[in-house]
DSSP file (Angstrom, degrees, kcal/mol; ACC not computed):
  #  RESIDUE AA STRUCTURE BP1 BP2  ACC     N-H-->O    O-->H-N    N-H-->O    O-->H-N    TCO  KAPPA ALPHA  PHI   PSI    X-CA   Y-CA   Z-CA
    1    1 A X              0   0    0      0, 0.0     2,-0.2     0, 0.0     0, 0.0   0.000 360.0 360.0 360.0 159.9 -207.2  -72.3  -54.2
    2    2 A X        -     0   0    0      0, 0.0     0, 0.0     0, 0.0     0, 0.0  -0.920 360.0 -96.0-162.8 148.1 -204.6  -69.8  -53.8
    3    3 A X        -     0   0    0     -2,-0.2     3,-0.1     1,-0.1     0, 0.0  -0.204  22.7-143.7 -87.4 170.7 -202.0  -68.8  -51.5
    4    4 A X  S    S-     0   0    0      1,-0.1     2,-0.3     0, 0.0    -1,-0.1   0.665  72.2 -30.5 -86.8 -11.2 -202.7  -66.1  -48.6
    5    5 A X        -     0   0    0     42,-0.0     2,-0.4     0, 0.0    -1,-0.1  -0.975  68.3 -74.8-175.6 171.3 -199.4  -64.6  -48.8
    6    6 A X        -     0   0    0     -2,-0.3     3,-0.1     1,-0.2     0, 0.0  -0.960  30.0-174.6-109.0 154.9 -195.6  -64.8  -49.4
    7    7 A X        +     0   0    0     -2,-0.4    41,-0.6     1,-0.3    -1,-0.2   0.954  64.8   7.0-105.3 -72.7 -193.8  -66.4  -46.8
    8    8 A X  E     -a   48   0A   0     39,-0.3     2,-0.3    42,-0.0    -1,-0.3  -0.810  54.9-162.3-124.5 129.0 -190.3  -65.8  -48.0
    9    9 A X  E     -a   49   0A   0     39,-0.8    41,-1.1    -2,-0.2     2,-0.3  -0.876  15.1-143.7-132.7 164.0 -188.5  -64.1  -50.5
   10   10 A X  E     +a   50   0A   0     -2,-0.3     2,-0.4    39,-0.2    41,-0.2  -0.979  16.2 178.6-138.7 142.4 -185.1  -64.5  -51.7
   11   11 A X  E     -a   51   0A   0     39,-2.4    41,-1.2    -2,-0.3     2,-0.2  -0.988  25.5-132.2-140.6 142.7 -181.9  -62.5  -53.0
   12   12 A X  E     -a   52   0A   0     -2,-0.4     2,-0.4    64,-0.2    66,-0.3  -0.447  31.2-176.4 -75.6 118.6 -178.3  -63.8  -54.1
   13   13 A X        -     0   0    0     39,-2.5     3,-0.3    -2,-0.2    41,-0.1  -0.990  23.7-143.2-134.9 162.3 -175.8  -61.8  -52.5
   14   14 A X  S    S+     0   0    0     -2,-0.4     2,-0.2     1,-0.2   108,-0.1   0.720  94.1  42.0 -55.3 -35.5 -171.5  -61.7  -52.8
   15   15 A X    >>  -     0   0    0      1,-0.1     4,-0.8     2,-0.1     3,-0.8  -0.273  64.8-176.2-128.5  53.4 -170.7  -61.0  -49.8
   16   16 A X  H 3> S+     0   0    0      2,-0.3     4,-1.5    -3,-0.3    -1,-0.1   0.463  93.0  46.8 -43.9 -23.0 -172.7  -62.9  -46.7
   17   17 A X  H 3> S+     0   0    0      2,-0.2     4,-2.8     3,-0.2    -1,-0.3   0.937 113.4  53.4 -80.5 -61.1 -171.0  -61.0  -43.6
   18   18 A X  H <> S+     0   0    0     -3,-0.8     4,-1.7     2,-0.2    -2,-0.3   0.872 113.8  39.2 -47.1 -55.3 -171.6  -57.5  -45.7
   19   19 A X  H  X>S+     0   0    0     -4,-0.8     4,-2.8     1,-0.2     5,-0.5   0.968 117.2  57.7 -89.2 -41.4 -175.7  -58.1  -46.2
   20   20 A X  H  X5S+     0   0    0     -4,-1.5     4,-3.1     1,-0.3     3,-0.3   0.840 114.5  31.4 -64.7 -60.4 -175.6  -59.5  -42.6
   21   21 A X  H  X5S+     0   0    0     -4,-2.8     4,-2.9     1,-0.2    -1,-0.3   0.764 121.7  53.4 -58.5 -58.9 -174.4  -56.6  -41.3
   22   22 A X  H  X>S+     0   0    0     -4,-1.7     5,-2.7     3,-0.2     4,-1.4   0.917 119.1  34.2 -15.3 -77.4 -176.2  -54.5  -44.0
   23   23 A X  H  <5S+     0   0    0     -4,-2.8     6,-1.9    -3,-0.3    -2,-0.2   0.942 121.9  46.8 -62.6 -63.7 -179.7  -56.1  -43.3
   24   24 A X  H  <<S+     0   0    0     -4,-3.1    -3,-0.2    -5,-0.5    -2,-0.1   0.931 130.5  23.3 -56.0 -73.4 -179.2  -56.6  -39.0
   25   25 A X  H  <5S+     0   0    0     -4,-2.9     3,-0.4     2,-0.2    -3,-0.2   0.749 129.7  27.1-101.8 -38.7 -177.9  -53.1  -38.9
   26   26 A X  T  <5S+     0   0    0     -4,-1.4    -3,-0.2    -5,-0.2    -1,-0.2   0.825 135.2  37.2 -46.3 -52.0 -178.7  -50.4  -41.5
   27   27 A X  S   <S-     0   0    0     -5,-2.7    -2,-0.2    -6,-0.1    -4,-0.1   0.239  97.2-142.1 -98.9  35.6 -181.9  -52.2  -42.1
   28   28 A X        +     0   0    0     -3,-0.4    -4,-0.2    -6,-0.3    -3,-0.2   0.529  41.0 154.0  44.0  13.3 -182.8  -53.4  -38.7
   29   29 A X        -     0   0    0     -6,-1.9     2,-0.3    -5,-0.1    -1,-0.1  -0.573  48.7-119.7 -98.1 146.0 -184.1  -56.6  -39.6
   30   30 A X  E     -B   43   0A   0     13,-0.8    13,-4.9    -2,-0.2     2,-0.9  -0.579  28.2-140.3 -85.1 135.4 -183.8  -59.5  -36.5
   31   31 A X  E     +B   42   0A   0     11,-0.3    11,-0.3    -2,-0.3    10,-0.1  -0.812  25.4 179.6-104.5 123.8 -181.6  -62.2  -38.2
   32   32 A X  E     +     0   0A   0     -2,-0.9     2,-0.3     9,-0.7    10,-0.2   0.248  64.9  18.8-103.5   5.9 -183.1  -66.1  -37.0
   33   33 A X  E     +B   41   0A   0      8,-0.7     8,-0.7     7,-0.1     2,-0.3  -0.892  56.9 173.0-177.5 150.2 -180.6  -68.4  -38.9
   34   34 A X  E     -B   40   0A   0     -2,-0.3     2,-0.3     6,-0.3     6,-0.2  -0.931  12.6-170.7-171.9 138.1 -177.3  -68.2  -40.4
   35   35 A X  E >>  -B   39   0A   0      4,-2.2     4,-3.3    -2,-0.3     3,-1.1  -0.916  40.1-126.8-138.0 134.3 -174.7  -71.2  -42.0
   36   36 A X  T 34 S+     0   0    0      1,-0.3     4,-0.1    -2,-0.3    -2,-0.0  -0.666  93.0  22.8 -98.8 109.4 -171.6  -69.2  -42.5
   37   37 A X  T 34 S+     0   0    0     -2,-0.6    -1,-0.3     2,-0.0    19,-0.1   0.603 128.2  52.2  99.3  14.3 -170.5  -69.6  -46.2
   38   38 A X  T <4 S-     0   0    0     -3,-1.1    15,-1.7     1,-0.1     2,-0.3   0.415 110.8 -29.3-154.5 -63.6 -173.8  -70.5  -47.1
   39   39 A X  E  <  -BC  35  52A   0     -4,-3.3    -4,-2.2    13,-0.2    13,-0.2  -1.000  33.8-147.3-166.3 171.0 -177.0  -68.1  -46.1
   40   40 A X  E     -B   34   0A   0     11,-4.7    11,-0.5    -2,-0.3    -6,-0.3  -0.586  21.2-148.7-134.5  84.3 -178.1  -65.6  -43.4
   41   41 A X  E     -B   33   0A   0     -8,-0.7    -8,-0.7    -2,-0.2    -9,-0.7   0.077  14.5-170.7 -45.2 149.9 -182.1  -65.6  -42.6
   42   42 A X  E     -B   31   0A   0      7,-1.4     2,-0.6   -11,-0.3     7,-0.5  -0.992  18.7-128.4-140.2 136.6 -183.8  -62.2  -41.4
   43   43 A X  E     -B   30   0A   0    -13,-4.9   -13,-0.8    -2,-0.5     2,-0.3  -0.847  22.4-179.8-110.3 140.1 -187.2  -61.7  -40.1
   44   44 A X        -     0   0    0      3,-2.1    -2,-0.1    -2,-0.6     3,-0.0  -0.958  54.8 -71.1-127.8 152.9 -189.3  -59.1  -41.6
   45   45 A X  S    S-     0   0    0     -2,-0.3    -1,-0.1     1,-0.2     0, 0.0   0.469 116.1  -8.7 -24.2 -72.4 -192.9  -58.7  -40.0
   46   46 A X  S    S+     0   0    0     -3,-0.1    -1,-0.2     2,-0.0    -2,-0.0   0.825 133.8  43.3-102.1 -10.8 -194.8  -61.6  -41.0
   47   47 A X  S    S-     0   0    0     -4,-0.1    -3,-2.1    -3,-0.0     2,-0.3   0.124  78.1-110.7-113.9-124.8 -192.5  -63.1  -43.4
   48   48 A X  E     -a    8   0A   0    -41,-0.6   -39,-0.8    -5,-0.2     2,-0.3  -0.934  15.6-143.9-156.4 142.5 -188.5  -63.9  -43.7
   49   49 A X  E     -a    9   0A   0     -7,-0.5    -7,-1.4    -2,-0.3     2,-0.4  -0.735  24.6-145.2 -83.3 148.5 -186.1  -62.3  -46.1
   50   50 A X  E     -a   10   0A   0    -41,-1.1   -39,-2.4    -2,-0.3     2,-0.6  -0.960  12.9-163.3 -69.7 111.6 -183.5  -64.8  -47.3
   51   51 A X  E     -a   11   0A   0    -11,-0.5   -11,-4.7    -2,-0.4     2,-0.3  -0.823  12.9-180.0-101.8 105.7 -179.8  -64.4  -48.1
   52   52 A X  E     -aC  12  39A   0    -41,-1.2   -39,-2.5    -2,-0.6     2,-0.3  -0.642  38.4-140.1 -99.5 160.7 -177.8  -66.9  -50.2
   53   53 A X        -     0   0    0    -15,-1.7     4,-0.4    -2,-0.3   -39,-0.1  -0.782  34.5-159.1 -86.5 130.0 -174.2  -67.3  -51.4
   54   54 A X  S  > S+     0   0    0     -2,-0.3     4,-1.1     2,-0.2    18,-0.2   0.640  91.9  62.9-107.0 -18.1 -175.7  -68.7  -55.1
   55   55 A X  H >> S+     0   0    0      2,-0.2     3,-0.9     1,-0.2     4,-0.6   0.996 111.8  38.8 -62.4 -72.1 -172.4  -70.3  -55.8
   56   56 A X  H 34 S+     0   0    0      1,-0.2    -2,-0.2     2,-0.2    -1,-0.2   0.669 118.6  44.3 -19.5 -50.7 -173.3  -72.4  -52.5
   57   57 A X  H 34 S+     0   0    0     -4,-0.4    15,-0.7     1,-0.2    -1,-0.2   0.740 106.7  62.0 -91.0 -20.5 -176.9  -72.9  -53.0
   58   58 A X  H << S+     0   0    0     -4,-1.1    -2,-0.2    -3,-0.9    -1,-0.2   0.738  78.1 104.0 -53.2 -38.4 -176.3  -73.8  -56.7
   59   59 A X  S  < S-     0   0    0     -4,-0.6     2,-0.2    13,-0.1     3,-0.1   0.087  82.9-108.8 -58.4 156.6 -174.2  -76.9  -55.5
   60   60 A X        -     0   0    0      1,-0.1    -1,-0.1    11,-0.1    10,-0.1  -0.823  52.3 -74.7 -99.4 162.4 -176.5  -80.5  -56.0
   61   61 A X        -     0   0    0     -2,-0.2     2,-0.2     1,-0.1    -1,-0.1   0.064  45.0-126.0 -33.3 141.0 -177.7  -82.1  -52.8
   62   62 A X    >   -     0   0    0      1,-0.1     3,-1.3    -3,-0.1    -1,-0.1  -0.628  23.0-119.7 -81.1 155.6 -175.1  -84.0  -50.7
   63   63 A X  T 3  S+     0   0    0     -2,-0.2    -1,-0.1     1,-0.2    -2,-0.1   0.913 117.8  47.4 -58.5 -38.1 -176.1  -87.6  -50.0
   64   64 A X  T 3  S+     0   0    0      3,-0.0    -1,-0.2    -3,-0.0     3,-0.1  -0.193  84.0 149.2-107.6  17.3 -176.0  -87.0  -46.3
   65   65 A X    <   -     0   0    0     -3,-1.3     3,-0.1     1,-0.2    -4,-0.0  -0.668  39.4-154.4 -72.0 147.1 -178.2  -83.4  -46.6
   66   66 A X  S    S+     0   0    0      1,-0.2     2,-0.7    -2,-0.0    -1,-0.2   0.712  84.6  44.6 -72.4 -45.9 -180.1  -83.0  -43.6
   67   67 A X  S    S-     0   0    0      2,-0.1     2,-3.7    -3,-0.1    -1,-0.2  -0.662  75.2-145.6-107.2  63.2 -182.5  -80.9  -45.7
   68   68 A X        +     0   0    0     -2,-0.7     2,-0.3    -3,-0.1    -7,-0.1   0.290  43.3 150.4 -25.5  25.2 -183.8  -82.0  -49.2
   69   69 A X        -     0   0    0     -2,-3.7    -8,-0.1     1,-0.1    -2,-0.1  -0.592  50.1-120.6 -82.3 142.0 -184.0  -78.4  -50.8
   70   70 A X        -     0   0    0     -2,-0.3    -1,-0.1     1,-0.2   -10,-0.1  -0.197  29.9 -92.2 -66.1 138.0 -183.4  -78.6  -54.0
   71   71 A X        +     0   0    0    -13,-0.1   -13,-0.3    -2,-0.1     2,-0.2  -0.278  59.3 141.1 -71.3 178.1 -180.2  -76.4  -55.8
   72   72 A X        +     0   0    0    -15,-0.7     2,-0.3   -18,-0.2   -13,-0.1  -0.674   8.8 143.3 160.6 147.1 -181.1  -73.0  -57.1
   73   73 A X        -     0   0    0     -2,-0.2     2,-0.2   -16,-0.1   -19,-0.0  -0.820  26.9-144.2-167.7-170.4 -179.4  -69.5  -57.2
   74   74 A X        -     0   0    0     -2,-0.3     2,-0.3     2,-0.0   -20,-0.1  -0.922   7.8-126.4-158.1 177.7 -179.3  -66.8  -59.6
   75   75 A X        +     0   0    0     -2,-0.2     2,-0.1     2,-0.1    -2,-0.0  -0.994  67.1  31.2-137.7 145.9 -176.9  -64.1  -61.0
   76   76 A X  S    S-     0   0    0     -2,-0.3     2,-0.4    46,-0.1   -64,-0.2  -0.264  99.4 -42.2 100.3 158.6 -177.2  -60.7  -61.3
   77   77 A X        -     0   0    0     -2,-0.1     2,-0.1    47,-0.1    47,-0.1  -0.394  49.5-162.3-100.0 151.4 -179.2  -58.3  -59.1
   78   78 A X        -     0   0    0     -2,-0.4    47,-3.7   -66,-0.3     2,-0.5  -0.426  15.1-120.2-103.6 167.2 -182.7  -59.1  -57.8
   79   79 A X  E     +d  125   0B   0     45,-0.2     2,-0.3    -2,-0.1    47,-0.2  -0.900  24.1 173.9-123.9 114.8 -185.5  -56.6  -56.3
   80   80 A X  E     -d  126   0B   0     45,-0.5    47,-2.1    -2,-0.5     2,-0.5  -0.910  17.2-151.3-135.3-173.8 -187.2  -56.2  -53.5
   81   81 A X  E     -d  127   0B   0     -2,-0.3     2,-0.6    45,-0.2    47,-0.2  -0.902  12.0-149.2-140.8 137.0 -189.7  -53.8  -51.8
   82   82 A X        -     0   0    0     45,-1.6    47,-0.1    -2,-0.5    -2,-0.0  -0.941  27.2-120.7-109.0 111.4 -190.0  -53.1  -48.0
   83   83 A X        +     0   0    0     -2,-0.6    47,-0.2    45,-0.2     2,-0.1   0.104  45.8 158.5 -55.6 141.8 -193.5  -52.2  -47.0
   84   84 A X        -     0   0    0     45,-0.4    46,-0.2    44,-0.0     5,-0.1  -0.513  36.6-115.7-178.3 110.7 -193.8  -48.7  -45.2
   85   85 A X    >>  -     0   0    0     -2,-0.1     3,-0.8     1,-0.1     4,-0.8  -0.043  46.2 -96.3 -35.1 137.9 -196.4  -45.6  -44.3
   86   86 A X  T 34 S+     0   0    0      1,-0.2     4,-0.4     2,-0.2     3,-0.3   0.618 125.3  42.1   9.6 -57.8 -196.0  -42.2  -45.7
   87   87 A X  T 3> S+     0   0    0      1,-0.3     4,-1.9     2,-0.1    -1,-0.2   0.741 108.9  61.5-101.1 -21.8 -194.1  -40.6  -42.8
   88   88 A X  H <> S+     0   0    0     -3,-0.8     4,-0.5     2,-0.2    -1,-0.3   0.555 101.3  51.1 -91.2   3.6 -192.0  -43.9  -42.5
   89   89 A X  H >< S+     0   0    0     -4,-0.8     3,-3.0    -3,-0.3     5,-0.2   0.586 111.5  52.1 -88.5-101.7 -190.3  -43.6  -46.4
   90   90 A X  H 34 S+     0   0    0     -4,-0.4     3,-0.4     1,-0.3    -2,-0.2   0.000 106.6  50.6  12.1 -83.0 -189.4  -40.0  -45.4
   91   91 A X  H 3X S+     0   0    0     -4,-1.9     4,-2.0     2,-0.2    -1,-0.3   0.646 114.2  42.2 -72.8 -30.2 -187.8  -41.3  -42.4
   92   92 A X  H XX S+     0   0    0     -3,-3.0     4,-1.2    -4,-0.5     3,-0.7   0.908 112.4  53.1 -71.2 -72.1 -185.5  -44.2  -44.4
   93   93 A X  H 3> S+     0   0    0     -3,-0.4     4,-1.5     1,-0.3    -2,-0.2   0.461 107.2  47.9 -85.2 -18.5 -184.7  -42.0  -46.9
   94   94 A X  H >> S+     0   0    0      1,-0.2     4,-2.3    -5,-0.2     3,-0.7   0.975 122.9  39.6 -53.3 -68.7 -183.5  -39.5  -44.0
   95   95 A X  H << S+     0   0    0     -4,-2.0    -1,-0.2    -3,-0.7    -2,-0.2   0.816 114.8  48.8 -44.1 -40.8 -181.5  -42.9  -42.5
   96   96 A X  H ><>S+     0   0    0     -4,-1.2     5,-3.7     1,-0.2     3,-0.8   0.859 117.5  44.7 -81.7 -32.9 -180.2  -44.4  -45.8
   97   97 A X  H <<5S+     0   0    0     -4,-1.5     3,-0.4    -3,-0.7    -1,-0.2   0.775 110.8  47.8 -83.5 -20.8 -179.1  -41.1  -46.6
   98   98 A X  T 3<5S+     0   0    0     -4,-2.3    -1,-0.3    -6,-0.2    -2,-0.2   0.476 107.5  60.5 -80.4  -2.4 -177.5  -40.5  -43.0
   99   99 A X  T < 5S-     0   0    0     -3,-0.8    -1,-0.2     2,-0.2    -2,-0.2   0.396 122.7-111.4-119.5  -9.0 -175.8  -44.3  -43.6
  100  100 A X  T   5S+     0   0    0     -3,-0.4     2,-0.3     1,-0.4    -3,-0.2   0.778  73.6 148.1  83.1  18.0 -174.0  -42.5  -46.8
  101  101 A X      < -     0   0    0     -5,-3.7    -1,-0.4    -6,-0.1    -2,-0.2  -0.775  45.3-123.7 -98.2 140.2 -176.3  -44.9  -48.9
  102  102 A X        -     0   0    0     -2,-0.3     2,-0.5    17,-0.2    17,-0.2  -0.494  12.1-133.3 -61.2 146.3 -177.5  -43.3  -52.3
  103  103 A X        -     0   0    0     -2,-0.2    15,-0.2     1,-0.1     3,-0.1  -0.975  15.6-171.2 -92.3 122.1 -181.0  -42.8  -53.6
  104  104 A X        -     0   0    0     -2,-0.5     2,-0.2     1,-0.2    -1,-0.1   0.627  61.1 -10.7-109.3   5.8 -181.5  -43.8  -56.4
  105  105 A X        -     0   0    0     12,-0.3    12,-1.6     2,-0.0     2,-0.5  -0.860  53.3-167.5-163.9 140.2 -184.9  -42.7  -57.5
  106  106 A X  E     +E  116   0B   0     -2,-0.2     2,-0.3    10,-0.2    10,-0.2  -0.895  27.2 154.6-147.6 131.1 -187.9  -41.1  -55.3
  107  107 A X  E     -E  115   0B   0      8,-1.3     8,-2.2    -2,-0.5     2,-0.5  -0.973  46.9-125.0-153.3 134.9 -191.5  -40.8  -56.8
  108  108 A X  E     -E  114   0B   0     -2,-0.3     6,-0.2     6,-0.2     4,-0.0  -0.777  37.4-134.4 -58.4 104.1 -195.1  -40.7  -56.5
  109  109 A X    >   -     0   0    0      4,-2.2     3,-1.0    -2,-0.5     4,-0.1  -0.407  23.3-112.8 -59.5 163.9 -196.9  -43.4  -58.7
  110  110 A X  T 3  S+     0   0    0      1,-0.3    -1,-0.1     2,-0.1     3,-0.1   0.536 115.3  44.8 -61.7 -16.0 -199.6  -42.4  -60.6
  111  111 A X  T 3  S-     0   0    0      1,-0.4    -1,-0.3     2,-0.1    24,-0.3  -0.464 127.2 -68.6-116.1  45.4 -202.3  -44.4  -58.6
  112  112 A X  S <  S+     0   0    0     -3,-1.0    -1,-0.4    21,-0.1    23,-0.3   0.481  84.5  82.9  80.7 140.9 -200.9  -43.3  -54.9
  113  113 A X        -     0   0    0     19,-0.2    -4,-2.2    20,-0.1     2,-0.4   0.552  52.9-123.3 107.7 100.5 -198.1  -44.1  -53.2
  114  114 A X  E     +E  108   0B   0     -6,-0.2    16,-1.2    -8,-0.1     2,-0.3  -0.601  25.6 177.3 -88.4 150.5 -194.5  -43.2  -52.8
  115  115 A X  E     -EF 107 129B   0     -8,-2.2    -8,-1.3    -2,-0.4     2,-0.5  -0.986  10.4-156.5-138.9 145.3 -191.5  -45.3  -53.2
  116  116 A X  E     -EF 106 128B   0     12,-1.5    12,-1.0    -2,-0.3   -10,-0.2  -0.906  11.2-149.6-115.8 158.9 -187.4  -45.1  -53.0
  117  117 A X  E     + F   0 127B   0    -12,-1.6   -12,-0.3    -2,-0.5    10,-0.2  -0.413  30.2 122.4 -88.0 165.3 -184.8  -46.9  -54.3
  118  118 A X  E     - F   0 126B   0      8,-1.2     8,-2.4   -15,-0.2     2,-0.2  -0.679  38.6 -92.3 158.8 153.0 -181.7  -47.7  -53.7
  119  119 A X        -     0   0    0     -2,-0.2   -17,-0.2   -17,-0.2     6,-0.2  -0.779  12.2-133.4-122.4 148.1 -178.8  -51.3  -53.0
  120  120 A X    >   -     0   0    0     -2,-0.2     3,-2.1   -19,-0.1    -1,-0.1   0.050  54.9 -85.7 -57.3 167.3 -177.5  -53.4  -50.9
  121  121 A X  T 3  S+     0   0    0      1,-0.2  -102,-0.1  -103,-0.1  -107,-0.1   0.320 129.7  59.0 -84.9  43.7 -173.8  -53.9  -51.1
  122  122 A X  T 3  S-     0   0    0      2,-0.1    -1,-0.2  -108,-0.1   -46,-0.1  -0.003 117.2-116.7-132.6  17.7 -174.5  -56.7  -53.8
  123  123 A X    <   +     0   0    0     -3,-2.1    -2,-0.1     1,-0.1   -46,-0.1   0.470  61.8 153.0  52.4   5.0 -176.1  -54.2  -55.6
  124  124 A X        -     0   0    0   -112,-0.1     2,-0.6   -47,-0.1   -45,-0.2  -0.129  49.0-114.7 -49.8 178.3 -179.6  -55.6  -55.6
  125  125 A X  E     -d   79   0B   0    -47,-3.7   -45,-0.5    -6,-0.2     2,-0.3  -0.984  36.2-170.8-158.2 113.4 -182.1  -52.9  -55.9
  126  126 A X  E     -dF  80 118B   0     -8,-2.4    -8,-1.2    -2,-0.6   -45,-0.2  -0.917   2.6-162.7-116.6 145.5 -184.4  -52.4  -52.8
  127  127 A X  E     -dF  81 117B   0    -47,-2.1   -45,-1.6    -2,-0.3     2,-0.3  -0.659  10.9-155.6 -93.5 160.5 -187.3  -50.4  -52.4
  128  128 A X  E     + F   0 116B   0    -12,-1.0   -12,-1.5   -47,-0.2     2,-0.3  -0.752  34.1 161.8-157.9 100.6 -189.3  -49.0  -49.7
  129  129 A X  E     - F   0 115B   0     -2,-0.3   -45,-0.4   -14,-0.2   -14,-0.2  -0.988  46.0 -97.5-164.2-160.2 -192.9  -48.2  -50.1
  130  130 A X        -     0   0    0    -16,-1.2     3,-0.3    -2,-0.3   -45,-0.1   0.128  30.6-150.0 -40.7 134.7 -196.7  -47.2  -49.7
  131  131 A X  S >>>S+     0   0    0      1,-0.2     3,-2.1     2,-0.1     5,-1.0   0.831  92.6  77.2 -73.8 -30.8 -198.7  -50.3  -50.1
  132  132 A X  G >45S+     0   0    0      1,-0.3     3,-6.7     2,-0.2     2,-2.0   0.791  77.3  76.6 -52.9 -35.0 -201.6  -48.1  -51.5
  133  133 A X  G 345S+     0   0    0      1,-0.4    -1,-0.3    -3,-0.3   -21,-0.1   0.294 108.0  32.0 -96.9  13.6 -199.2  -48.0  -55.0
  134  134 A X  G <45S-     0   0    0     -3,-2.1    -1,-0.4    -2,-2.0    -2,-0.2  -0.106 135.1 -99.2-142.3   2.4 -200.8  -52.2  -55.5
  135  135 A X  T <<5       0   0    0     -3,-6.7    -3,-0.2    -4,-0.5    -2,-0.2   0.781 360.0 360.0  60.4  12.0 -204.0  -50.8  -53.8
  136  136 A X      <       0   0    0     -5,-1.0    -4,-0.2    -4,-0.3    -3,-0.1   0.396 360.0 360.0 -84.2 360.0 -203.4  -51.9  -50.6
């Protein structure tokens, strides 16, 4: 067996109002769940970005959690990559760059596919490209 997909991804940010704001509005993503002081949920086509406070999520279960997830956080900045045709990196880098956000590197891999870089204001380090660059 193996799974079909990732469901969910997650990144540790400082500042929960800033990524919301970040994420809903620079990156357009429809936000489905939010505990204020705690995490802000996004939907991104088929799966869900997730944004913790890791000081928050770090904390051990209360007796009276509703939820049984288990603690966990990390420190330091995480990566992730936003899926995206040819014509549609052009057109972020034209937006990120029109939002006064840097890029901080844009390349061709060697087996097809471009991608740029470039953070959130928690200084994670997102990407956006060509699937073909995994051969997809």
């Amino acid at each position: 067996m193996r799974p079909s997909a990732i469901l969910e991804s997650a990144l540790y940010v400082t500042d929960l109002d800033t990524a919301e704001a970040f994420y809903g509005g620079v990156m357009g993503l429809e936000r489905i769940a939010k505990v204020p002081g705690r995490h802000v949920f996004f939907r991104c086509g088929q799966g869900v970005l997730l944004l913790f406070n890791a000081d928050a999520t770090r904390q051990p279960l209360r007796p009276d959690a509703r939820l049984p997830v288990p603690p966990h956080g990390t420190t330091g900045p995480g990566h992730l990559c936003f899926s995206a045709t040819a014509e549609e990196v052009e057109q972020w880098k034209t937006r990120l760059e029109g939002e006064g956000i840097a890029i901080e590197a844009d390349f061709e891999w060697p087996n097809g596919g471009r991608s740029i870089y470039f953070r959130d204001p928690s200084g994670n380090s997102l990407e956006i490209a060509e699937p073909k660059l995994w051969g997809l």
